[in-house]
N, C-alpha and C positions, 0 to 999 in steps of 0.2 A: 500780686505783690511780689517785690522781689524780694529773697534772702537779703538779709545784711549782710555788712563785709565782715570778713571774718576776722575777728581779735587775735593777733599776737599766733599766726601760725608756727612760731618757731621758738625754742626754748632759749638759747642763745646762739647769735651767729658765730660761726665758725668756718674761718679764710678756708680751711682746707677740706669741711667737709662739701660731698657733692649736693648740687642745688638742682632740682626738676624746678623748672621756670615754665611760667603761663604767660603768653605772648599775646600783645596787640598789633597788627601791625598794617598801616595805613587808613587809621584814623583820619578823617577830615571834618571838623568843623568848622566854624566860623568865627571870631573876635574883632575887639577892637586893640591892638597892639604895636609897637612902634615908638620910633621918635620924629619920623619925619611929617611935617604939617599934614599929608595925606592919608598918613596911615591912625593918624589921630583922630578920626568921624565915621570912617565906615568900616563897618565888618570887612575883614578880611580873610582868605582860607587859611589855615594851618592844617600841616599834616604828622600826627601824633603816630610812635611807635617807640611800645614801650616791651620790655622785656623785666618782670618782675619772678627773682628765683628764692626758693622756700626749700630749707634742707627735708629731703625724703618727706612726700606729703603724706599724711596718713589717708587722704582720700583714695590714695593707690590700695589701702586696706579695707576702706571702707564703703566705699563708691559712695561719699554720702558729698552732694555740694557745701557742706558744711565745713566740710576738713578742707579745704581748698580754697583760693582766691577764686570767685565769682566775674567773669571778666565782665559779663553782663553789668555787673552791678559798679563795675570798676567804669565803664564804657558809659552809664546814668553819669557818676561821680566826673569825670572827662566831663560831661554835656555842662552841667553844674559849674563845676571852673571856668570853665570858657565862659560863661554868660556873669560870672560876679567881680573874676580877678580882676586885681589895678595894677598891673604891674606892664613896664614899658617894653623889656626886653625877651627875647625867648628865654636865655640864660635865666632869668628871676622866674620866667613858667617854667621852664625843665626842672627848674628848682621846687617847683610848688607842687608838681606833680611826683617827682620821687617824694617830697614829702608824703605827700595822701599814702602812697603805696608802703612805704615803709611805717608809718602810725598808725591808719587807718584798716592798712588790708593786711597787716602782719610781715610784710617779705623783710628779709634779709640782706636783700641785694636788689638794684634796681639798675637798670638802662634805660634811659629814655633819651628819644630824638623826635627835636621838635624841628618844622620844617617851610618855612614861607613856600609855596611851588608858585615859579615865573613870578619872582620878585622883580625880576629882571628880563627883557625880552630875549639874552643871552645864554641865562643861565637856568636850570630845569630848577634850581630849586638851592636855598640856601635856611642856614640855620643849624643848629647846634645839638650837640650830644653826649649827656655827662652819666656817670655812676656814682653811685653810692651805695653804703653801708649801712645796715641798720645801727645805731650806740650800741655797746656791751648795753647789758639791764643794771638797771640801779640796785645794787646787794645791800643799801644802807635800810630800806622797808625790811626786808627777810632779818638784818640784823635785827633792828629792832622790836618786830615780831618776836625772834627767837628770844631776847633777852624778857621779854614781856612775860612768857612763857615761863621761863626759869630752864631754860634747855641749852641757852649758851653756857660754854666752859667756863668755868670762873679764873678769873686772872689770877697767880701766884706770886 
């Protein structure tokens, strides 16, 4: 059985601090995606490469799989997608897969390139490649913990 993904490897993202990133790169499975009448019935290849960055991992202290994104389990989670999504375009998959990585597997930071190969008989390979950010974290829980508490400052 594999680990689970790991929750929230990062405490808040920060633009400037440095990011060790765990890379996938040439992924190929299969889907049904598209808009044109053909690509609407049968599976067709995609080739996935994603770049997910986690500031300073504590697995580098700990050697434990646990402190680190599992690409293995990130690589199931890919398989999974590909066989449930409903979406037409790559742009809505690149989008659905930094989602997973940023909610799911904790990063910070994501790159992903999603890839038709030989859409075209001209062309090696077309399709798209975006980033993103993890949100700031919501401080409105922690507030209201703390006031729960009796540990927030009282107002004057």
């Amino acid at each position: 059985m594999l680990p689970q993904p790991a929750s929230r490897l990062h405490a808040e993202p920060d633009a400037s601090a440095p990011l060790d990133i765990v890379f996938i790169e040439g992924f190929t499975g299969e889907t049904v995606i598209g808009i044109d009448d053909g690509e609407l019935h049968a599976p067709q290849p995609l080739v996935i490469d994603l770049h997910a960055g986690v500031p300073r991992f504590r697995a580098c202290d700990t050697d434990r799989i646990a402190d680190t994104i599992h690409y293995g389990v990130v690589r199931e989670r890919l398989l999974r997608l590909l066989a449930e999504h409903r979406v037409q375009l790559l742009e809505a998959f690149a989008e659905a897969v930094a989602e997973i990585l940023i909610h799911e597997f904790g990063a910070a930071w994501v790159r992903v390139k999603v890839a038709k190969p030989r859409k075209f008989a001209d062309l090696q390979a077309v399709g798209v490649q975006i980033e993103r950010r993890a949100p700031p974290p919501d401080r409105s829980a922690a507030l209201v913990h703390l006031l729960g508490t009796g540990l927030a400052p009282a107002r004057r």
